[in-house]
C-alpha positions as CSV (number, residue, x, y, z in Angstrom):
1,X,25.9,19.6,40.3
2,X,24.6,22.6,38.7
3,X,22.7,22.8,35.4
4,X,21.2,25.4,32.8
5,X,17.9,24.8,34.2
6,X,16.8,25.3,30.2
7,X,16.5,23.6,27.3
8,X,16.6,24.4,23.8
9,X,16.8,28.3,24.8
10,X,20.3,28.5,23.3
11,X,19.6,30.7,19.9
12,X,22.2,30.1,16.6
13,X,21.3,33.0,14.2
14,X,22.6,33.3,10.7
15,X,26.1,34.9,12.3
16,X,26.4,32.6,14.7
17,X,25.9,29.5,11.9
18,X,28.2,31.4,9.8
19,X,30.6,32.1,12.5
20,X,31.2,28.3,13.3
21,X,31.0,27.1,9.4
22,X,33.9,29.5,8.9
23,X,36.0,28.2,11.8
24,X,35.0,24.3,10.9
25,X,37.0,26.0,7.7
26,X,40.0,27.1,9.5
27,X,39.1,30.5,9.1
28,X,38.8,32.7,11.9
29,X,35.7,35.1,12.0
30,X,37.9,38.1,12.7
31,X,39.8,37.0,9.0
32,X,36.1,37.0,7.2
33,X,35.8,39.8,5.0
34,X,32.2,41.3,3.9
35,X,32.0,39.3,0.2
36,X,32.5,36.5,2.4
37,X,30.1,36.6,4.3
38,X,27.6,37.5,1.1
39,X,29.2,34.4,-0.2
40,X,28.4,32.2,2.6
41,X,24.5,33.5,3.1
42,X,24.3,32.7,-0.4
43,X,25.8,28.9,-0.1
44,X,23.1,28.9,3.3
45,X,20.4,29.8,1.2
46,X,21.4,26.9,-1.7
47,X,22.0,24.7,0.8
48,X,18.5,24.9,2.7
49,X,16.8,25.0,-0.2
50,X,18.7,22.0,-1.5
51,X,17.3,20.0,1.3
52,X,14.0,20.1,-0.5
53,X,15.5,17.5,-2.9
54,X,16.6,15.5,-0.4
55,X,13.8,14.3,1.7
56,X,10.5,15.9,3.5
57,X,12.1,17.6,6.5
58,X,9.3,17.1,9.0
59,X,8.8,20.6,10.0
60,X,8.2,22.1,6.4
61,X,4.6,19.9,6.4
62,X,2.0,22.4,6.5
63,X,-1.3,22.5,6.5
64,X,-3.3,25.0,3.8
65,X,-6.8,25.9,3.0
66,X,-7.2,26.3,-0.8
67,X,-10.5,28.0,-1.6
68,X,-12.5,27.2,-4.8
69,X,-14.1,29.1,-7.5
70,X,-16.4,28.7,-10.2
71,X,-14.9,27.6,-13.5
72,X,-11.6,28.0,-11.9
73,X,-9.7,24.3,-12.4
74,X,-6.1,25.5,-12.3
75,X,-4.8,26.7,-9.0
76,X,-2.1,28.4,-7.9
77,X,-0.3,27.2,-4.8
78,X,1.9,29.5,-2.9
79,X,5.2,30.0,-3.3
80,X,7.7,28.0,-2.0
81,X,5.7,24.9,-2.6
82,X,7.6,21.8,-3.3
83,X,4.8,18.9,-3.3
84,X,1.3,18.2,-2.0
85,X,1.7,15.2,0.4
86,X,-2.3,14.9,1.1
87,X,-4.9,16.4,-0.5
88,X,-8.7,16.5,0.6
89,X,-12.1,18.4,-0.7
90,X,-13.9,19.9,2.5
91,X,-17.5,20.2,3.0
92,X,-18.9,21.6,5.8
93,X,-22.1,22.0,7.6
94,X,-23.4,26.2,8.1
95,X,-24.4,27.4,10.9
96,X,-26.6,30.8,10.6
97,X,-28.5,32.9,13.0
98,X,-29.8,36.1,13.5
99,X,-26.8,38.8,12.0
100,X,-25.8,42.4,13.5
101,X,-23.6,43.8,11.2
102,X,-21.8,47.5,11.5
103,X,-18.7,49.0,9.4
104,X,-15.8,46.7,11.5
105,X,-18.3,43.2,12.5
106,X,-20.0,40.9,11.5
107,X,-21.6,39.1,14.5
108,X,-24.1,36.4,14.5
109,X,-26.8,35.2,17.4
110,X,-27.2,31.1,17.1
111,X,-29.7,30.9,19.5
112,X,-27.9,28.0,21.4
113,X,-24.4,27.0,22.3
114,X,-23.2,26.2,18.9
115,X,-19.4,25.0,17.4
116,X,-17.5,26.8,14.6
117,X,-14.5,24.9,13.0
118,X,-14.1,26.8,10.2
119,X,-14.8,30.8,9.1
120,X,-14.6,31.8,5.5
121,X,-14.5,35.4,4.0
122,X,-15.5,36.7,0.9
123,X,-13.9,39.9,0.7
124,X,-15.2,43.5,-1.1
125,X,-12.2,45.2,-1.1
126,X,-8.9,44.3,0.1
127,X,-8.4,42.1,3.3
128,X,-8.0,43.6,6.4
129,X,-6.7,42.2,9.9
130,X,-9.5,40.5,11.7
131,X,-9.8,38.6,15.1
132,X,-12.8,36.1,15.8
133,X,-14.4,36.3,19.2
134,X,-17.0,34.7,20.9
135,X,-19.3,35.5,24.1
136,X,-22.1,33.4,26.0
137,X,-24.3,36.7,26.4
138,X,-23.2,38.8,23.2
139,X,-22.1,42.0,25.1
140,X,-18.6,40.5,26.9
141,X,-16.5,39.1,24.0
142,X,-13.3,36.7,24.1
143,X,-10.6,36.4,21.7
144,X,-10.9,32.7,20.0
145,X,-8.0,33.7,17.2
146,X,-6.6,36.5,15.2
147,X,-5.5,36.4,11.6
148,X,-3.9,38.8,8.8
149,X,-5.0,37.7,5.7
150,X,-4.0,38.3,2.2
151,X,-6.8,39.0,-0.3
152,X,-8.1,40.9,-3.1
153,X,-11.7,41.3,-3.8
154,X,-13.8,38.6,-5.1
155,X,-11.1,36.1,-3.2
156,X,-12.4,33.9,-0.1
157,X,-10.0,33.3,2.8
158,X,-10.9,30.5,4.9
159,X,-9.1,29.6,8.7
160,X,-9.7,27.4,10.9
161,X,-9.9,27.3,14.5
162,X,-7.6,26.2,17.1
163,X,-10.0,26.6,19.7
164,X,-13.6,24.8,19.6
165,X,-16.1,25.8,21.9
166,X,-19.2,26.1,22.2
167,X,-21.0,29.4,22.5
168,X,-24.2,30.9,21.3
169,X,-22.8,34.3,19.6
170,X,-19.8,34.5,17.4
171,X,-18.5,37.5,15.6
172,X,-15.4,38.4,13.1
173,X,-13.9,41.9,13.7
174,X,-12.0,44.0,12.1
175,X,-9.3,45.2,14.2
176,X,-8.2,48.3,11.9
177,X,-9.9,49.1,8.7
178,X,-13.3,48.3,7.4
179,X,-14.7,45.0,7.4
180,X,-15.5,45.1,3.6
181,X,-17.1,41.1,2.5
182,X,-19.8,39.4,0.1
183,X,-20.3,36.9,2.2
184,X,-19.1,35.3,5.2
185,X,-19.5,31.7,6.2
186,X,-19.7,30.0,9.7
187,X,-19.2,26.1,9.2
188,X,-18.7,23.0,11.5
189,X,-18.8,19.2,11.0
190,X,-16.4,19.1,8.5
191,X,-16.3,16.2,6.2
192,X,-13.2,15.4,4.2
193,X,-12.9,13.3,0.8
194,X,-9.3,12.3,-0.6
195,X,-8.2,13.7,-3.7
196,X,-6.7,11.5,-6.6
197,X,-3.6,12.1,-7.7
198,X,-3.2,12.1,-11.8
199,X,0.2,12.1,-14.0
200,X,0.9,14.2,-17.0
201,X,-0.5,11.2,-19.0
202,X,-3.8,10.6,-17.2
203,X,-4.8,14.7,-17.5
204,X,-3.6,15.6,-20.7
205,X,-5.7,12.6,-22.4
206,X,-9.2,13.4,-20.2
207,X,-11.2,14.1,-23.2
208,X,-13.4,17.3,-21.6
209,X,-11.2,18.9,-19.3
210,X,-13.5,22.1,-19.1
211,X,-16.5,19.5,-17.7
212,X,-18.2,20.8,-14.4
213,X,-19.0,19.3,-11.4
214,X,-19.8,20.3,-7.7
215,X,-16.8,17.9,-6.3
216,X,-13.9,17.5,-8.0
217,X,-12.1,15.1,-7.1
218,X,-8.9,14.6,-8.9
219,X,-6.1,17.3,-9.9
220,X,-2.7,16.9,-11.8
221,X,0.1,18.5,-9.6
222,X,2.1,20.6,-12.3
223,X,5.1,21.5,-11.3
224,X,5.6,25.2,-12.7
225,X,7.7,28.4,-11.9
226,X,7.2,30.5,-10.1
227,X,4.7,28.1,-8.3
228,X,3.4,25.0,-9.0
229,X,0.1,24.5,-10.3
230,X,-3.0,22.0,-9.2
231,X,-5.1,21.5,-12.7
232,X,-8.6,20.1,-11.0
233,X,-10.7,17.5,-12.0
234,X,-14.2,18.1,-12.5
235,X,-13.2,21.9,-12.8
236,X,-15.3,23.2,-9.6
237,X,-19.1,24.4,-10.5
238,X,-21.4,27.0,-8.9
239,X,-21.7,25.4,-5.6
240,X,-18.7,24.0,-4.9
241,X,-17.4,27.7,-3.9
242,X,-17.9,27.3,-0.1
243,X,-16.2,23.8,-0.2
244,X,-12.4,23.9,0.2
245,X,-9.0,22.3,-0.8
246,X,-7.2,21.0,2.4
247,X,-4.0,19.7,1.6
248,X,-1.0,19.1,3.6
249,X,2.5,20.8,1.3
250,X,5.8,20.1,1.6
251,X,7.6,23.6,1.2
252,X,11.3,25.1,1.2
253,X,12.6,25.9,4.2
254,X,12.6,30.0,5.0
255,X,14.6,32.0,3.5
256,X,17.9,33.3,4.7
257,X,17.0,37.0,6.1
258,X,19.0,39.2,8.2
259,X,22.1,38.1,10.3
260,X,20.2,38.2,13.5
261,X,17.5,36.4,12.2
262,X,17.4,32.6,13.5
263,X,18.0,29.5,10.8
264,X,14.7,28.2,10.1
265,X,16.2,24.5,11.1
266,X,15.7,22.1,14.5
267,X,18.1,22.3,16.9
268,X,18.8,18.0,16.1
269,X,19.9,19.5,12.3
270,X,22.3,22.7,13.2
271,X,25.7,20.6,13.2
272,X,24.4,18.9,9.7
273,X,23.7,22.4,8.5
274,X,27.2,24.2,9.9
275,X,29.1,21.1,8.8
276,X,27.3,21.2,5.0
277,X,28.0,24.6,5.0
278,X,31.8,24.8,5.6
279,X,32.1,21.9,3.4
280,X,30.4,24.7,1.3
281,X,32.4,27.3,1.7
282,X,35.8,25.0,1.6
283,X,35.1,25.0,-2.0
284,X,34.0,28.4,-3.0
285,X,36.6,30.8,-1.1
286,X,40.1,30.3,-2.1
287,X,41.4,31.0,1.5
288,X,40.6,27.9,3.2
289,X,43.5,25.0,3.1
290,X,42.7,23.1,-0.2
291,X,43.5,19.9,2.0
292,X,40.4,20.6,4.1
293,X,38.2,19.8,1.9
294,X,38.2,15.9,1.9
295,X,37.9,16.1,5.5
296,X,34.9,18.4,5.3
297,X,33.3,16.6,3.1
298,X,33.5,13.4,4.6
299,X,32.3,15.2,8.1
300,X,29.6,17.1,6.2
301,X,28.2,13.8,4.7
302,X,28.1,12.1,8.0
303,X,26.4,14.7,9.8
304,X,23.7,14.8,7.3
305,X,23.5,11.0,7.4
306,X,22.7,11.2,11.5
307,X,20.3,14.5,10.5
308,X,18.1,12.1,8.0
309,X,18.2,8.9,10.2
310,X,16.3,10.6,12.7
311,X,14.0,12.9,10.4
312,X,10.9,10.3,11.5
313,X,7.7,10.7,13.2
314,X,8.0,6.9,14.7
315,X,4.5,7.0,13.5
316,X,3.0,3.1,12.9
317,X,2.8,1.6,9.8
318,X,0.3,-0.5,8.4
319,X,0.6,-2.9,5.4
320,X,-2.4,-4.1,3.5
321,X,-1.8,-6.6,0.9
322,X,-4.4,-7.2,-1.6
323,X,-4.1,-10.9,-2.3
324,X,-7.5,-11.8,-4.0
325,X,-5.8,-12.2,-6.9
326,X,-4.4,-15.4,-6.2
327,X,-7.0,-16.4,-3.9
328,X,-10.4,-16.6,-6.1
């Protein structure tokens, strides 16, 4: 017997979902005009983003580093945002050494093999792509990570690091443009403290919500447009700017982009999505056999059903009861 030899290297692009929603339709691709196919990128779009109000699909869980600011309580989350599923204030531990600086580096001599988790950036000007490095000797650099962030000045980026090793120099490089910052901060030994979650209720009646603190520690999600909002709680004070926000979001799936552009879906949830999609498009274009759409609809909700069932990390769970009520 012979097989691929591959697996999951088959590729469904927007056409290609398109393509088979169509025929699940009983329209033949060759038969699809151009507004059609506007029509049916527009029903993909509303029907990916209408997952969001369906469940947490598993892989649009992220992780983001929120920095904080002085006096600065209500934060902006980026777009595409649909809830924050955890939510922790970082501290972290610097590390500092002897600095070389020039135009496009910022390197620093620890003196000994030392970790960094986490690099943060207080930017001059306008951020610039940069690639952290590190090198047992400080003339023969390796690559740790690179990164293209997006900031303004005054604005901290913070990243951290996929790779942890020791070494006893560590530099951040600017790989075109000037390396233009205030500060920048080498950290390790994070230490993480969960965030409490308030309602409308609980902020709106705090009686000074303007009150200052070095860790806050409670935030009400508000759920805004364009983004949603996080109003903190103590509003952050002078020292809490090289502490972060880590919080784990649950955003919209990407948007729909070119034709050749891949669905931004699993391979387990492509038959869900071309099935929803022709059930879609069944009742938007007048061509397609009015009696398809019971079927389509019935297939369409089944597929979804086996997409859910298996949308699980098969992660334990653990119950704790608290009982002392009744047992004092």
């Amino acid at each position: 017997m012979a097989y691929s030899g591959t697996i999951s290297q088959t590729v469904f692009d927007t056409r290609r979902v398109i393509d088979n929603a169509f025929r699940r339709a009983k329209m033949l691709p060759e038969t699809v005009s151009g507004e059609q196919i506007d029509i049916a990128r527009d029903q993909l779009y509303l029907l990916t983003s209408n997952l969001a109000n369906r469940g947490v699909p598993l892989w649009c869980v992220e992780k983001i580093i929120v920095p904080l600011y002085e006096g600065v309580g209500d934060v902006t989350l980026p777009a595409g945002t649909v809830d924050i599923l955890n939510v922790n204030l970082r501290v972290l531990q610097e590390v500092t050494g002897a600095n070389t600086v020039t135009s496009t580096t910022y390197s620093t001599s620890f003196g000994t093999d030392t970790p960094v988790t986490t690099v943060g950036v207080l930017w001059a000007a306008a951020a610039v792509p940069i690639i952290f490095e590190r090198s047992t000797d400080g003339v023969g650099w390796t690559t740790v990570q690179s990164e293209t962030p997006s900031a303004s000045a005054g604005e901290w980026t913070w990243f951290d690091l996929s790779q942890i090793i020791s070494a006893p120099y560590f530099r951040v490089r600017a790989t075109s443009g000037t390396l233009s910052y205030s500060q920048v901060y080498f950290g390790n030994n994070p230490t993480e403290i969960p965030f409490g979650r308030l309602n409308k209720d609980d902020y709106t009646n705090l009686p000074n919500k303007a009150f200052k603190s070095l860790r806050p520690l409670q935030y009400w999600f508000d759920r805004q447009v364009p983004a949603p909002v996080m109003h903190l709680w103590p509003v952050p004070a002078a020292g809490s700017t090289v502490y972060q926000i880590v919080a784990w979001r649950h955003r919209h799936i990407m948007d729909v982009g070119k034709m050749t552009d891949d669905v931004e879906v699993p391979q387990r949830w492509l038959d869900a999505v071309i099935s929803m999609l022709a059930a879609k498009l069944a009742s938007e274009i007048p061509e397609v056999p009015a009696d398809m759409i019971p079927l389509l609809d019935a297939k369409a909700l089944q597929a979804e059903l086996e997409a859910w069932g298996e949308e699980r990390d098969n992660s334990p769970i653990r119950w704790a009861p608290n009982i002392s009520a009744y047992t004092r």
